[in-house]
Wavefront OBJ file of the C-alpha trace (Angstrom):
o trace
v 210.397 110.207 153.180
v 212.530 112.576 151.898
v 212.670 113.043 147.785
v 215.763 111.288 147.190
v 214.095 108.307 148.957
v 211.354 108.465 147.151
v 213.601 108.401 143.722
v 215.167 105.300 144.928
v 211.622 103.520 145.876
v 210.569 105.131 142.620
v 213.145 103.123 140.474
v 213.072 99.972 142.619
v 209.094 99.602 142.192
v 209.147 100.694 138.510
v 211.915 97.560 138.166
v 209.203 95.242 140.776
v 206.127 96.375 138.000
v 208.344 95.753 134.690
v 209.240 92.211 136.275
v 205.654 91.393 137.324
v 204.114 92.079 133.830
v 207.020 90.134 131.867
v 205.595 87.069 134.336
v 202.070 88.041 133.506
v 202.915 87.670 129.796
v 204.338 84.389 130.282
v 201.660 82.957 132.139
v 199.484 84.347 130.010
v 200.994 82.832 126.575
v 201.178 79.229 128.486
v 197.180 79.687 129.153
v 196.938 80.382 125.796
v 199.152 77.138 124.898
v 196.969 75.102 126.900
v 194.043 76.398 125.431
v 192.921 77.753 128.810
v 192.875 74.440 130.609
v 195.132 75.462 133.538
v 193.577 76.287 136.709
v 196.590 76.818 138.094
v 197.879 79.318 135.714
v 194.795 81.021 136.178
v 195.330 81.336 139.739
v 199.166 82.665 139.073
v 197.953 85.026 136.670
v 195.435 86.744 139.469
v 198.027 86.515 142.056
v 200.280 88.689 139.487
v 197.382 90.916 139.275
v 196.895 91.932 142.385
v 200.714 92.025 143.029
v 200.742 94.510 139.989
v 197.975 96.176 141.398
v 199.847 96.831 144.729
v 202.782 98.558 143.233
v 200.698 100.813 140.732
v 199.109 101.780 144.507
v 202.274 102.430 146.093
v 203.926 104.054 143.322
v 200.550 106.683 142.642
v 200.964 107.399 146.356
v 204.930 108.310 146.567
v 203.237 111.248 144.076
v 200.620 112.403 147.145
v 202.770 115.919 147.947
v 203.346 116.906 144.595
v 206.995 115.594 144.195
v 209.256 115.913 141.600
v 208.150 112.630 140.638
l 1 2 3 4 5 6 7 8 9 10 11 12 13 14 15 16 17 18 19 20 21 22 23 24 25 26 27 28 29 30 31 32 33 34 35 36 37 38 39 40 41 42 43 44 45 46 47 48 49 50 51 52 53 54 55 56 57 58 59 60 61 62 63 64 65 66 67 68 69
């Protein structure tokens, strides 16, 4: 991947990460609302997690060659 590539991926997952923990935050404050008596919230909020989780991965390895990013 060549580095102007990995600029582009760069920006698109930072914008997939910044939209995944505004949806964390709202699931998160309904839980809260409903006094954490939603299993189902629960289960969005851990599937946000891991979704997170995947682009921190992916974004730490575009980094692997010592890029300019």
């Amino acid at each position: 991947m060549s580095e102007d590539e990995k600029g582009k991926r760069f920006l698109e997952l930072i914008d997939q990460q910044n939209t995944v923990q505004w949806s964390i935050i709202a699931k998160l404050t309904l839980l809260v609302k409903s006094k954490w008596n939603s299993s189902q919230l629960q289960a969005d909020i851990e599937s946000l997690v891991d979704t997170h989780s995947e682009i921190t991965k992916e974004l730490n390895s575009l980094d692997k060659n010592d890029s300019i990013l």
